[in-house]
mmCIF file of the N, C-alpha and C atoms, coordinates in Angstrom:
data_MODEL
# 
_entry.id   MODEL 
# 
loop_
_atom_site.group_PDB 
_atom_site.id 
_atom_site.type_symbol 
_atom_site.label_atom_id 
_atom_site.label_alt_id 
_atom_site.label_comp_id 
_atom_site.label_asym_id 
_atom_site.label_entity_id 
_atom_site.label_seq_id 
_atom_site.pdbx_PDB_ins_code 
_atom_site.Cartn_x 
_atom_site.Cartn_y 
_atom_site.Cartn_z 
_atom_site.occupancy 
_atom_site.B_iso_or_equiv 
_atom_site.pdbx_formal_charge 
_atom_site.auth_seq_id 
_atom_site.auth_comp_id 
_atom_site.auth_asym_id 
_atom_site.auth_atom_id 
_atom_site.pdbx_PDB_model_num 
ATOM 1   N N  . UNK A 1 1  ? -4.549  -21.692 2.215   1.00 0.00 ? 1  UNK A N  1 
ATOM 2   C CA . UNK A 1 1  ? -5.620  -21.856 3.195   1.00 0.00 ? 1  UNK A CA 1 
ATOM 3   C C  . UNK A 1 1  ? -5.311  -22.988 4.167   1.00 0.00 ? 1  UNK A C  1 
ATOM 4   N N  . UNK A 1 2  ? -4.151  -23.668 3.996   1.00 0.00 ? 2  UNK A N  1 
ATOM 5   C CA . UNK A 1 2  ? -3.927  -25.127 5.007   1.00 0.00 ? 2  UNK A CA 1 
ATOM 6   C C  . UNK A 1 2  ? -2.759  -24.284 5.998   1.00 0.00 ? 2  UNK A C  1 
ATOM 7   N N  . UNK A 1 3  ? -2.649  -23.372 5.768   1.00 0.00 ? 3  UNK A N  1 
ATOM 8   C CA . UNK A 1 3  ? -1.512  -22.699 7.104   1.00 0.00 ? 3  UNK A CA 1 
ATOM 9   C C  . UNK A 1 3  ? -2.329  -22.542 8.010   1.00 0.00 ? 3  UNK A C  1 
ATOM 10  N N  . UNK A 1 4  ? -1.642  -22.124 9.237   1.00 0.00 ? 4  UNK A N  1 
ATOM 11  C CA . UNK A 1 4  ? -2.361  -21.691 10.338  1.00 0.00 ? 4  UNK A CA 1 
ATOM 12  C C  . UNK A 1 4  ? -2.980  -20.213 10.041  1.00 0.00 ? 4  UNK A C  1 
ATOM 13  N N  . UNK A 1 5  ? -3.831  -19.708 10.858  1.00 0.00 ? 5  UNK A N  1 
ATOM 14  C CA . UNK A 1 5  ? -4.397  -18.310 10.593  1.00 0.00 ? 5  UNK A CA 1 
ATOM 15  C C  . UNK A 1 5  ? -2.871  -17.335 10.650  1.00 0.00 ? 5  UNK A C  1 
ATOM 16  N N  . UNK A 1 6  ? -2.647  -17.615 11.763  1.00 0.00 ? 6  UNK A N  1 
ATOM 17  C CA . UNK A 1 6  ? -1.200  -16.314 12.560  1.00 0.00 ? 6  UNK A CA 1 
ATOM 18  C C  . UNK A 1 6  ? -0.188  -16.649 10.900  1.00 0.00 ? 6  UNK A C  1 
ATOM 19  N N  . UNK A 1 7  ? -0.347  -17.682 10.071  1.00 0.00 ? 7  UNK A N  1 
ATOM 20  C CA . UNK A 1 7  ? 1.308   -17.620 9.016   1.00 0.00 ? 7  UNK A CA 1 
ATOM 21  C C  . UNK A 1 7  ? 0.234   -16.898 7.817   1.00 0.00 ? 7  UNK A C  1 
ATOM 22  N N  . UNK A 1 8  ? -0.802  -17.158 8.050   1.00 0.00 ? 8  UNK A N  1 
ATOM 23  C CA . UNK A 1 8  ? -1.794  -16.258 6.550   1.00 0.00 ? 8  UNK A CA 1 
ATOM 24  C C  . UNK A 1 8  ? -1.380  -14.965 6.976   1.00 0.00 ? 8  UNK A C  1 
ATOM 25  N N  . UNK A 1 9  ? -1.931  -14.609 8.108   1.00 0.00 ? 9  UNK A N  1 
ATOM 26  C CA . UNK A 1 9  ? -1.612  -13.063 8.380   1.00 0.00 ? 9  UNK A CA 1 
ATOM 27  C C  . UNK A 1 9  ? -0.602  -12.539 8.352   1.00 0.00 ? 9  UNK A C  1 
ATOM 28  N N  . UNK A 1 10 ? 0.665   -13.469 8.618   1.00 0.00 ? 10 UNK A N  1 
ATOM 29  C CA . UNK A 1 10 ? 2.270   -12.807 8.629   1.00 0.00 ? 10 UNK A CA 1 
ATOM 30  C C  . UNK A 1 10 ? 2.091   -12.746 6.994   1.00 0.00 ? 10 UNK A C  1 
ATOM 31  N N  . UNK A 1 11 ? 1.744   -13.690 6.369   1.00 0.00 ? 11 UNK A N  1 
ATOM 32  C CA . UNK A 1 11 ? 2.112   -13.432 4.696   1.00 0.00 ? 11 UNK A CA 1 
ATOM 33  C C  . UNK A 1 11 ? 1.636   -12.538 4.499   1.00 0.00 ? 11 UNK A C  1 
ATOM 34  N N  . UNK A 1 12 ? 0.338   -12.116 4.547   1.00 0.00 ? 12 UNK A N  1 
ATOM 35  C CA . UNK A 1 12 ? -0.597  -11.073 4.303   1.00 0.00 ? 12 UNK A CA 1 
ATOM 36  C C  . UNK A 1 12 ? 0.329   -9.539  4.580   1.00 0.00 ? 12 UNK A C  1 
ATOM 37  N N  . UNK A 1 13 ? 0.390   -9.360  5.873   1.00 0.00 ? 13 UNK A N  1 
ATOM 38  C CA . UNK A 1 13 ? 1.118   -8.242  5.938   1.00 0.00 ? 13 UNK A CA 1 
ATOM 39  C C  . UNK A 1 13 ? 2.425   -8.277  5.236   1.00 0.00 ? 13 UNK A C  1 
ATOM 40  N N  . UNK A 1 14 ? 3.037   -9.154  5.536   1.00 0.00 ? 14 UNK A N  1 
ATOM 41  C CA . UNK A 1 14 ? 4.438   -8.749  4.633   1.00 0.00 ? 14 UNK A CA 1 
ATOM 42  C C  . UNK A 1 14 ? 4.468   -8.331  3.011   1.00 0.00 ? 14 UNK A C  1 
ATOM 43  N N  . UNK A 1 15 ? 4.173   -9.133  2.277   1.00 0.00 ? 15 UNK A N  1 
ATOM 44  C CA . UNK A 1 15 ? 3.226   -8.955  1.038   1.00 0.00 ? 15 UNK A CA 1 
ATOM 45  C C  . UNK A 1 15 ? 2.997   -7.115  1.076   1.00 0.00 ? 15 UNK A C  1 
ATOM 46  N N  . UNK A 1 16 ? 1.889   -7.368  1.548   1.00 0.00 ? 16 UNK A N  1 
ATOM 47  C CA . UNK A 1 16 ? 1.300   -5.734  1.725   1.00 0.00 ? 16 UNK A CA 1 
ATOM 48  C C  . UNK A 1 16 ? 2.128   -4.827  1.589   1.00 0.00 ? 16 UNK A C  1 
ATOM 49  N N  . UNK A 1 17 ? 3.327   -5.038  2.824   1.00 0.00 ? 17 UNK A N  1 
ATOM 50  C CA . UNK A 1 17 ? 3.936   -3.948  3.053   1.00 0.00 ? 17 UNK A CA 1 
ATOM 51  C C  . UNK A 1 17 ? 5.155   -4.065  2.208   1.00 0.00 ? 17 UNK A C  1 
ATOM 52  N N  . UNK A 1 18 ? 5.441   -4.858  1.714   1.00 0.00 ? 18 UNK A N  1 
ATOM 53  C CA . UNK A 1 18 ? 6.532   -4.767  0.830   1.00 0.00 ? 18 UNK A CA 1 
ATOM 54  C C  . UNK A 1 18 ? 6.247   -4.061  -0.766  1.00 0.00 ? 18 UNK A C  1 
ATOM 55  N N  . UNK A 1 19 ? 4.853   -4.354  -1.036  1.00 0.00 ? 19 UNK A N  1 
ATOM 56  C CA . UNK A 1 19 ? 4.079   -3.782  -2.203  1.00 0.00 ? 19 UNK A CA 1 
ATOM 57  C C  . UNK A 1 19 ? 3.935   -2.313  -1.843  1.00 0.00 ? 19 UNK A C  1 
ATOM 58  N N  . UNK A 1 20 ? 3.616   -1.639  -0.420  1.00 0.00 ? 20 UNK A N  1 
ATOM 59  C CA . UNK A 1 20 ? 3.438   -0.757  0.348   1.00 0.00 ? 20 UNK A CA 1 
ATOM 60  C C  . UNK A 1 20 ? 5.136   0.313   -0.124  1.00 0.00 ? 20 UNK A C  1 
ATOM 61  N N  . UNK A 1 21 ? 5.619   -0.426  0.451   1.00 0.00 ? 21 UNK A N  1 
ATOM 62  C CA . UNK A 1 21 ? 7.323   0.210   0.330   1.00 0.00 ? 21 UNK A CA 1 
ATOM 63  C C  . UNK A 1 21 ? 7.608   0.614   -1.118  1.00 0.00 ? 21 UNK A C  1 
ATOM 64  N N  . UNK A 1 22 ? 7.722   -0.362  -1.667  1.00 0.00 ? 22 UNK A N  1 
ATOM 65  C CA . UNK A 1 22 ? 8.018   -0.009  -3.310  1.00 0.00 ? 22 UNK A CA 1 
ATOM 66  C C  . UNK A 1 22 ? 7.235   1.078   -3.948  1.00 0.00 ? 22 UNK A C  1 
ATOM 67  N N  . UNK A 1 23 ? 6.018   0.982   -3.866  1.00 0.00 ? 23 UNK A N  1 
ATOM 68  C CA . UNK A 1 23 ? 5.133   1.884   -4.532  1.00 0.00 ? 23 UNK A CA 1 
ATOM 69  C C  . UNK A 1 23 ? 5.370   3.169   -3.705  1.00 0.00 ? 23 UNK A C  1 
ATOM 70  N N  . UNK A 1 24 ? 5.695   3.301   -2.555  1.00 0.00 ? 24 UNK A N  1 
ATOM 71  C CA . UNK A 1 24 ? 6.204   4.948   -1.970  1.00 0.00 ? 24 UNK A CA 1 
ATOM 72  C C  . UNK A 1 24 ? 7.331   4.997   -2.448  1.00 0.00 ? 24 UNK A C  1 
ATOM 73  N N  . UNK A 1 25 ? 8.254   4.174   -2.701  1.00 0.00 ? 25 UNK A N  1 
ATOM 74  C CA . UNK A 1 25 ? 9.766   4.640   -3.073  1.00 0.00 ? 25 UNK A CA 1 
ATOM 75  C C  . UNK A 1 25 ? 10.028  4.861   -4.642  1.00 0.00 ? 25 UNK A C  1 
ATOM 76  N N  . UNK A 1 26 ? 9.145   4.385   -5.554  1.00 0.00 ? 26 UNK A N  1 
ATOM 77  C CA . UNK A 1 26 ? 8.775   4.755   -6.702  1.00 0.00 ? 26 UNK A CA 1 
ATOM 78  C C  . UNK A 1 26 ? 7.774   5.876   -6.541  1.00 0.00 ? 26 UNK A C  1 
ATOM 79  N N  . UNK A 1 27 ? 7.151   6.302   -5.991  1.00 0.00 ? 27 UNK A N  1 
ATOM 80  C CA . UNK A 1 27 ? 6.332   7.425   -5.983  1.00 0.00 ? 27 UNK A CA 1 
ATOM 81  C C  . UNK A 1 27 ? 7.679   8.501   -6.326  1.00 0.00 ? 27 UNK A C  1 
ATOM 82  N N  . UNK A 1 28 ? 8.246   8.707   -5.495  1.00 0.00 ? 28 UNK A N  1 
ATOM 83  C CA . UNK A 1 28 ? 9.529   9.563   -4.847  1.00 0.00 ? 28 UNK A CA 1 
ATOM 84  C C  . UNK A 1 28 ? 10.585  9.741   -6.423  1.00 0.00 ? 28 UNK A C  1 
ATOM 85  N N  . UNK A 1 29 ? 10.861  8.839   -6.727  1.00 0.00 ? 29 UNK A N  1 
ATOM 86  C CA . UNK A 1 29 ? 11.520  8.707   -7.809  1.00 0.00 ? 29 UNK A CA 1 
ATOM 87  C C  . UNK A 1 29 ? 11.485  8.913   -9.277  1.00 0.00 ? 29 UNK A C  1 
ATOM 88  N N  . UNK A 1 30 ? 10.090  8.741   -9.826  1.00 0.00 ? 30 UNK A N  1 
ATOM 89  C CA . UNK A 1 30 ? 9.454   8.922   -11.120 1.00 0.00 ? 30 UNK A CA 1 
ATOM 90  C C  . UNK A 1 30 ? 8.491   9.522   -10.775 1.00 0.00 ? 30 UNK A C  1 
ATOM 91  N N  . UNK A 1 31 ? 9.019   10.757  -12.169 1.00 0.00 ? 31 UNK A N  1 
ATOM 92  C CA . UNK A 1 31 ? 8.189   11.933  -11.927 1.00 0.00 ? 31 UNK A CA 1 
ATOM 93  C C  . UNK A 1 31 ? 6.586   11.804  -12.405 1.00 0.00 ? 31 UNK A C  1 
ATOM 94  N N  . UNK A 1 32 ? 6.607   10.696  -13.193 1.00 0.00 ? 32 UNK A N  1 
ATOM 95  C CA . UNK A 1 32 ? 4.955   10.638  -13.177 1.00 0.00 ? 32 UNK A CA 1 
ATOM 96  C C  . UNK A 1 32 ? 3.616   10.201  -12.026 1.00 0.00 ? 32 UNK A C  1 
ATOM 97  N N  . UNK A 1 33 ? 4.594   9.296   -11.260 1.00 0.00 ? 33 UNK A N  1 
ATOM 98  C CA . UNK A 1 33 ? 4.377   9.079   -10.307 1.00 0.00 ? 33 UNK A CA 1 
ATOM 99  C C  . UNK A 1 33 ? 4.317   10.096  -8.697  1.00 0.00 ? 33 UNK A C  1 
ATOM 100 N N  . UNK A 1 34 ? 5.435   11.061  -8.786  1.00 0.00 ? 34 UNK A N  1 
ATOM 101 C CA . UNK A 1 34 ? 5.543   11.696  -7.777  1.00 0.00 ? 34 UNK A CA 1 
ATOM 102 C C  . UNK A 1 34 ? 4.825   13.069  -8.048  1.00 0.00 ? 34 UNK A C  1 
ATOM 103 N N  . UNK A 1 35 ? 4.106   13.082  -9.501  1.00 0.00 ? 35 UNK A N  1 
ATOM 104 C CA . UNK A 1 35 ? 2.844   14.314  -10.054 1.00 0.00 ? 35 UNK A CA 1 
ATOM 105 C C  . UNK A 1 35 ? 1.873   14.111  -8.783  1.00 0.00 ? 35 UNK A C  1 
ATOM 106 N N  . UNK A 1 36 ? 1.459   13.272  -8.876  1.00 0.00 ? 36 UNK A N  1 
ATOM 107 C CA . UNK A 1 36 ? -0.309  12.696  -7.801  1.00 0.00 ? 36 UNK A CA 1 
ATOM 108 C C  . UNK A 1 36 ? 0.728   12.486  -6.707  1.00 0.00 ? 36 UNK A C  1 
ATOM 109 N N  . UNK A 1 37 ? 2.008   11.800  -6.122  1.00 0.00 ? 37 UNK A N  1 
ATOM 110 C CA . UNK A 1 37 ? 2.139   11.322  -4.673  1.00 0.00 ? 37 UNK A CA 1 
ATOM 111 C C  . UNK A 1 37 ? 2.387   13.107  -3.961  1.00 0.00 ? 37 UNK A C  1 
ATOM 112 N N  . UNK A 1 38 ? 3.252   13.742  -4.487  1.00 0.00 ? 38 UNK A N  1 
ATOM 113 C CA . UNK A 1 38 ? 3.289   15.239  -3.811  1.00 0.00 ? 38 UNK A CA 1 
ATOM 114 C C  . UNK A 1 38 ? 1.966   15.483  -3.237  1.00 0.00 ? 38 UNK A C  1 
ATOM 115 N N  . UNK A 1 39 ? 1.351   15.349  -3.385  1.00 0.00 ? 39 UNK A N  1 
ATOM 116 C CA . UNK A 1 39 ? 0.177   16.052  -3.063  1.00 0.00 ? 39 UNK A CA 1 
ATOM 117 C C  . UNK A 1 39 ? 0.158   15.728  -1.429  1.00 0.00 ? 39 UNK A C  1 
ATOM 118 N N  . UNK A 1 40 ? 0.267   14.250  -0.878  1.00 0.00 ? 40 UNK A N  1 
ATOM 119 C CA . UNK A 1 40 ? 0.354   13.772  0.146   1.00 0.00 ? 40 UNK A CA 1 
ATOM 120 C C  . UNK A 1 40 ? 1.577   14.346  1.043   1.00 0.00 ? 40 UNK A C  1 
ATOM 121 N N  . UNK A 1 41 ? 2.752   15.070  0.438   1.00 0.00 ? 41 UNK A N  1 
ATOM 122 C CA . UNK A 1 41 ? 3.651   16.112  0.995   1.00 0.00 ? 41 UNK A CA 1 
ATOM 123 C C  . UNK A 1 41 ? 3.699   17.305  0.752   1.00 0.00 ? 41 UNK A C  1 
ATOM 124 N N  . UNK A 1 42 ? 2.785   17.555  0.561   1.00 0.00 ? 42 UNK A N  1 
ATOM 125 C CA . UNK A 1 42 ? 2.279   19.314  0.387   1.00 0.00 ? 42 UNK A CA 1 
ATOM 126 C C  . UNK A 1 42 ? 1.206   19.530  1.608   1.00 0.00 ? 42 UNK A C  1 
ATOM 127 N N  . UNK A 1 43 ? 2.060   19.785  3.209   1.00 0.00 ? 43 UNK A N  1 
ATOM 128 C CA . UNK A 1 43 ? 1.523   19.902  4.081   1.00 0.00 ? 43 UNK A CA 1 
ATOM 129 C C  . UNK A 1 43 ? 2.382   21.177  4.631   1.00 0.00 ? 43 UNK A C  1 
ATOM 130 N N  . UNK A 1 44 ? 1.952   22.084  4.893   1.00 0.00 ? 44 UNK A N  1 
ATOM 131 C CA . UNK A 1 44 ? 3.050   22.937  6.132   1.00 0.00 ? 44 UNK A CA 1 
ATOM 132 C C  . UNK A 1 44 ? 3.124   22.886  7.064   1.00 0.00 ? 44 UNK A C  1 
ATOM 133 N N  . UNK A 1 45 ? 2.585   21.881  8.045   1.00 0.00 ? 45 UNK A N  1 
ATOM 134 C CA . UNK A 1 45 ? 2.537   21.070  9.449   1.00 0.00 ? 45 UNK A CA 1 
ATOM 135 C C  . UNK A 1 45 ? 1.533   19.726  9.309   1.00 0.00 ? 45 UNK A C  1 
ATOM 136 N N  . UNK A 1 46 ? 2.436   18.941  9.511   1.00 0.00 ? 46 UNK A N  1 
ATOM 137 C CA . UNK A 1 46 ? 1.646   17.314  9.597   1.00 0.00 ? 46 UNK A CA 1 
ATOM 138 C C  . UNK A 1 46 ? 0.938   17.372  10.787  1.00 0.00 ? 46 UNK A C  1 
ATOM 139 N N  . UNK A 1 47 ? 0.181   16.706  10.397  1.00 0.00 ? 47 UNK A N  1 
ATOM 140 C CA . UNK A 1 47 ? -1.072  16.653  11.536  1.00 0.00 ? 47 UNK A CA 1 
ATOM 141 C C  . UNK A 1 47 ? -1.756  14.521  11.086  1.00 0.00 ? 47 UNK A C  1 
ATOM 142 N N  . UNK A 1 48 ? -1.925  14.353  12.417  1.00 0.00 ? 48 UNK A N  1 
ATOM 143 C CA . UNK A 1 48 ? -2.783  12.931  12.606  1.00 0.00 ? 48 UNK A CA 1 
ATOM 144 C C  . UNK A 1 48 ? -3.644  13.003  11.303  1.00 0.00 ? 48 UNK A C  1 
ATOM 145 N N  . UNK A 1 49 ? -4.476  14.033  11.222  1.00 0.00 ? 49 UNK A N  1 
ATOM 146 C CA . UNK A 1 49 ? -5.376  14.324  9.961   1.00 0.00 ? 49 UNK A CA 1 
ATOM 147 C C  . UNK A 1 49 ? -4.653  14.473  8.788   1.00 0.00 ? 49 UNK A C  1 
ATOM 148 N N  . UNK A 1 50 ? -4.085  15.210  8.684   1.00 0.00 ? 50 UNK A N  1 
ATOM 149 C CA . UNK A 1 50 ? -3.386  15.319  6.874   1.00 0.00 ? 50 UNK A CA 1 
ATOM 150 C C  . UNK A 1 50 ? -2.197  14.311  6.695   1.00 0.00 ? 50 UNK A C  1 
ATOM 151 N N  . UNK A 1 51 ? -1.839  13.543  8.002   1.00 0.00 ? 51 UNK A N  1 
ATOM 152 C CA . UNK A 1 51 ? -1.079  12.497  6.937   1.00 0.00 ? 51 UNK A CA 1 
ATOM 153 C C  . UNK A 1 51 ? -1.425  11.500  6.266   1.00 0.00 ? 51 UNK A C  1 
ATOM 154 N N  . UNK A 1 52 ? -2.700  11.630  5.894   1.00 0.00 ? 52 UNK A N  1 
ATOM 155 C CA . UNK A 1 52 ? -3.337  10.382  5.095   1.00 0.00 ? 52 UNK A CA 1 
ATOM 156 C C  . UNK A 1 52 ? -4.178  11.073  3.980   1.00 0.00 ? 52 UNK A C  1 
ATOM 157 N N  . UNK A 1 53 ? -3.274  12.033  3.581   1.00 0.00 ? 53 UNK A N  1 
ATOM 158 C CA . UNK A 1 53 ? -3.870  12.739  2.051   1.00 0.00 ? 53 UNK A CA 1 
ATOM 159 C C  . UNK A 1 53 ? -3.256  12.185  1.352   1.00 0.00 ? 53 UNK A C  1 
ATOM 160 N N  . UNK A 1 54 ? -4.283  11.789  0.711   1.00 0.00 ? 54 UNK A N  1 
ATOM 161 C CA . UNK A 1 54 ? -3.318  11.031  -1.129  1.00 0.00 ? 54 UNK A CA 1 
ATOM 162 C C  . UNK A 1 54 ? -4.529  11.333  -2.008  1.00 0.00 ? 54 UNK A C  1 
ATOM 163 N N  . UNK A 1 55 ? -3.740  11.964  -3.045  1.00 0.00 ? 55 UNK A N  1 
ATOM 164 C CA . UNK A 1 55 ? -4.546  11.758  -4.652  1.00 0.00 ? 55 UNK A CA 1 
ATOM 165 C C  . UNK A 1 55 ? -4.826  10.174  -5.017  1.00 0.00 ? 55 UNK A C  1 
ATOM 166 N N  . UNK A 1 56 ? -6.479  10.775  -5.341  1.00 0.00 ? 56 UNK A N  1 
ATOM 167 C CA . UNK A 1 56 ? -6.777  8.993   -5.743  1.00 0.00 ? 56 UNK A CA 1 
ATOM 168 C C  . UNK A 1 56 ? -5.980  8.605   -6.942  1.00 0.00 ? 56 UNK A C  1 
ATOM 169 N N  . UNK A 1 57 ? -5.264  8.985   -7.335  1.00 0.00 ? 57 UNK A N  1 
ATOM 170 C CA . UNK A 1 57 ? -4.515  8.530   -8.889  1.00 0.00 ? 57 UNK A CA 1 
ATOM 171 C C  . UNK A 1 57 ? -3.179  7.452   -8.138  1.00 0.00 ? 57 UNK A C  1 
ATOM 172 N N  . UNK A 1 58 ? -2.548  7.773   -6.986  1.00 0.00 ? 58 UNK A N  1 
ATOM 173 C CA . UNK A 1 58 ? -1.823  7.771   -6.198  1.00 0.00 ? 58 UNK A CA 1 
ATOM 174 C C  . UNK A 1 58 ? -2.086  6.480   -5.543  1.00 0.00 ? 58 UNK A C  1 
ATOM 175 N N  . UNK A 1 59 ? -3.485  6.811   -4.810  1.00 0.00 ? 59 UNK A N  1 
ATOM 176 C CA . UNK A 1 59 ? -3.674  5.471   -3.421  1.00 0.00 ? 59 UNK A CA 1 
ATOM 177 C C  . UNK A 1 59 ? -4.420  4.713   -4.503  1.00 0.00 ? 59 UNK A C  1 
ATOM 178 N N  . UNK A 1 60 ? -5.284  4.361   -5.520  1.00 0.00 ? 60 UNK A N  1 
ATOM 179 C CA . UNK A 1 60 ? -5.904  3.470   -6.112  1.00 0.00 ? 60 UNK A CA 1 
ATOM 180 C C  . UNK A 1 60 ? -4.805  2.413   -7.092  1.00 0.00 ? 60 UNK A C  1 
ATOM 181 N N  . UNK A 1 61 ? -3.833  2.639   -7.067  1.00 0.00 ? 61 UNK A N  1 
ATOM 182 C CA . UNK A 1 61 ? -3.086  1.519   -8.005  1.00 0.00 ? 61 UNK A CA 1 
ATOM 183 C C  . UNK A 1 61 ? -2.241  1.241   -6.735  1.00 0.00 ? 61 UNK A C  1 
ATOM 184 N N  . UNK A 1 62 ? -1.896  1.678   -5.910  1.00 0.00 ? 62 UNK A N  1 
ATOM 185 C CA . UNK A 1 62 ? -1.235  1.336   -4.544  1.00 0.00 ? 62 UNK A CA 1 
ATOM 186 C C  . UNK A 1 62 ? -2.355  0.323   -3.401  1.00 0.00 ? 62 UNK A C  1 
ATOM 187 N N  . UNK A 1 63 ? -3.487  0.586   -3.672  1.00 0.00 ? 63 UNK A N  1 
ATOM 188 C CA . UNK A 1 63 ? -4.202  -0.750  -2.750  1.00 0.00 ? 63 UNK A CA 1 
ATOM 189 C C  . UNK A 1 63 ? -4.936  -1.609  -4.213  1.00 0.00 ? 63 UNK A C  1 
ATOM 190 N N  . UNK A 1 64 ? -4.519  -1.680  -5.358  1.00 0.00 ? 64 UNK A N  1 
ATOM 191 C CA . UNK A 1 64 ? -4.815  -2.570  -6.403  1.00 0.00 ? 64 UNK A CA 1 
ATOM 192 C C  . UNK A 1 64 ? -3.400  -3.617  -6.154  1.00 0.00 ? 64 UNK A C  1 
ATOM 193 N N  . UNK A 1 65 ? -2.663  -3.234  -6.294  1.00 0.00 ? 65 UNK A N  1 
ATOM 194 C CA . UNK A 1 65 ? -1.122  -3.860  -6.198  1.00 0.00 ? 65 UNK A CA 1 
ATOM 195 C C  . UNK A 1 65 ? -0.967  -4.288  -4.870  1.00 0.00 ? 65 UNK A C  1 
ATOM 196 N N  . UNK A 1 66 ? -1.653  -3.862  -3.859  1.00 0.00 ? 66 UNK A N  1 
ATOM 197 C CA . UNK A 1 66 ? -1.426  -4.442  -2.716  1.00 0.00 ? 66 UNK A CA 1 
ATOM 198 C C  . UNK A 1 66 ? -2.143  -5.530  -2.346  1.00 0.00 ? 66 UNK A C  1 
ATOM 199 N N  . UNK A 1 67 ? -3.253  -5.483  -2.739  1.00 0.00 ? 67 UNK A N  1 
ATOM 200 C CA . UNK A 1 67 ? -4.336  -7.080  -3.039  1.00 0.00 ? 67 UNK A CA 1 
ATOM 201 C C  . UNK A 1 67 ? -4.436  -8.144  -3.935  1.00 0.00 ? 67 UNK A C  1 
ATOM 202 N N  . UNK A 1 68 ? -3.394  -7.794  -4.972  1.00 0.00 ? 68 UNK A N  1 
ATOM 203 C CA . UNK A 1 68 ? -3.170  -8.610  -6.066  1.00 0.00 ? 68 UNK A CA 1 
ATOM 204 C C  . UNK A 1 68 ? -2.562  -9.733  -6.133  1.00 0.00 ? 68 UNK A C  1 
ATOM 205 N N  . UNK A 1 69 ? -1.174  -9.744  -5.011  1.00 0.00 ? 69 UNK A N  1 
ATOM 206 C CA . UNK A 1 69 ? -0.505  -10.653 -4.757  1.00 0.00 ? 69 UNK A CA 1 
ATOM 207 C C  . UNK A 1 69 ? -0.747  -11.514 -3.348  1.00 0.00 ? 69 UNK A C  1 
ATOM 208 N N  . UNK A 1 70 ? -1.752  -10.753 -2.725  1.00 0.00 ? 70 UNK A N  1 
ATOM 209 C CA . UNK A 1 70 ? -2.801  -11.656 -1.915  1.00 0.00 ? 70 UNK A CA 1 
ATOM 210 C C  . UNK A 1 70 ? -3.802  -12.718 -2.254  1.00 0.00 ? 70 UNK A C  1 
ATOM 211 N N  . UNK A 1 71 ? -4.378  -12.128 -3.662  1.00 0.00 ? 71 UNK A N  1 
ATOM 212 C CA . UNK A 1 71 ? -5.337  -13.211 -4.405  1.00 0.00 ? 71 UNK A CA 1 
ATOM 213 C C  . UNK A 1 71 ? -4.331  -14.280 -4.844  1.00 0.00 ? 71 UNK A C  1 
ATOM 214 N N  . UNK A 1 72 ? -3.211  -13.330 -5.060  1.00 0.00 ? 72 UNK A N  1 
ATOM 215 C CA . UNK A 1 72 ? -2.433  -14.578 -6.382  1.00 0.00 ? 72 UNK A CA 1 
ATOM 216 C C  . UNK A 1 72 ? -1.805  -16.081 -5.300  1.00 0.00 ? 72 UNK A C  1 
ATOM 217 N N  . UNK A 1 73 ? -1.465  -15.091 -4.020  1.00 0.00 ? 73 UNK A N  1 
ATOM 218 C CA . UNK A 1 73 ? -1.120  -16.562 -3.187  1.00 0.00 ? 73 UNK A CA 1 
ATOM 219 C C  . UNK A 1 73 ? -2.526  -17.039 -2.356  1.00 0.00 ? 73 UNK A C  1 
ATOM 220 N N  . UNK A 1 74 ? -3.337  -16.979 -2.481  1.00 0.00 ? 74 UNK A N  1 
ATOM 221 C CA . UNK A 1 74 ? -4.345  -17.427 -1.422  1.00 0.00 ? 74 UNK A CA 1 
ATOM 222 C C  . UNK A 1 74 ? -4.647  -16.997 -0.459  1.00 0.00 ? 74 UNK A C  1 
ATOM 223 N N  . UNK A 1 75 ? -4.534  -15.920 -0.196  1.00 0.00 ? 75 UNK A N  1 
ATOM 224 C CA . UNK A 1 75 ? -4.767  -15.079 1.449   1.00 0.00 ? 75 UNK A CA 1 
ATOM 225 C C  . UNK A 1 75 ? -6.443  -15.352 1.137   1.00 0.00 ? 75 UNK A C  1 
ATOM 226 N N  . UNK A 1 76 ? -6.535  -16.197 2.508   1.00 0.00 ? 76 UNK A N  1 
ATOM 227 C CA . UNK A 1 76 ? -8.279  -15.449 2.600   1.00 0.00 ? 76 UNK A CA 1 
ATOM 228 C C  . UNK A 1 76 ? -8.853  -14.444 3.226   1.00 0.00 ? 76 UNK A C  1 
ATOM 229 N N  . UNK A 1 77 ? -10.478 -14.718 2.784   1.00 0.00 ? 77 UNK A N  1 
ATOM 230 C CA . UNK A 1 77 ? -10.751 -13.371 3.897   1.00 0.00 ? 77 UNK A CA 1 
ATOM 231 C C  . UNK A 1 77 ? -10.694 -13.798 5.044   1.00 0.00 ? 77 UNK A C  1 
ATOM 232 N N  . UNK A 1 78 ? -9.970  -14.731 6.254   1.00 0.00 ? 78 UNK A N  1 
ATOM 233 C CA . UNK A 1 78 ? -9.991  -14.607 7.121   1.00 0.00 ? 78 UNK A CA 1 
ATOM 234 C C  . UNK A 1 78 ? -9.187  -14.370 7.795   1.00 0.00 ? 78 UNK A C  1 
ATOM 235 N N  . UNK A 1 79 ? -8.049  -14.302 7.161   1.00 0.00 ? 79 UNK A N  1 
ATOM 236 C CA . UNK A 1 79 ? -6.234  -13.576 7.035   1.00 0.00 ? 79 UNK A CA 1 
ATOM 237 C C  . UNK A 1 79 ? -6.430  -12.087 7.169   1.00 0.00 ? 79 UNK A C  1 
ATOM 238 N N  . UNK A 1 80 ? -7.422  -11.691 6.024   1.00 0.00 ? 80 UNK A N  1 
ATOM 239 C CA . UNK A 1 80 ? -7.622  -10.494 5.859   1.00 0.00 ? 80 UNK A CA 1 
ATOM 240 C C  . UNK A 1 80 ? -7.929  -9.607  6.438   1.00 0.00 ? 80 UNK A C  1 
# 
C-alpha cells in the first residue's frame, strides 16, 4: 500500500495475468482440467459473444487463484 497507485496496478495485472496464463496452459494439458476448459473451445465460429464461454468448474478456481496472490501481496481495492 506505500507504492504509488500506477506500481499497485502494474503488480496487480501482472500477477493476474501470469496466474491467467498458467491456468489456460494447464487447462490444455491435463486432461482433468481440459474436461470443463473444452467447453470454452467447442465453438464452430467464434464470435465477440461465445468467446467468453467457460464452465464454471473451469473459470471459478481460475479467478480464485487469480485473487489470491493479490491478497497475499497487498493489492488494494484501489489497485483493483
Amino acid at each position: 500500500a506505500t507504492l504509488p497507485l500506477a506500481c499497485r496496478i502494474a503488480v496487480a495485472v501482472t500477477l493476474s495475468e501470469l496466474v491467467h496464463y498458467w491456468h489456460h496452459r494447464w487447462s490444455h494439458e491435463h486432461a482433468l482440467l481440459w474436461r470443463f476448459h473444452a467447453h470454452h473451445h467447442d465453438v464452430q465460429r467464434l464470435s465477440w459473444i461465445n468467446a467468453t464461454r467457460f464452465h464454471p468448474v473451469d473459470v471459478l478456481p481460475l479467478v480464485a487463484a487469480q485473487e489470491l496472490p493479490l491478497l497475499v501481496v497487498g493489492i488494494d481495492a484501489d489497485a483493483l
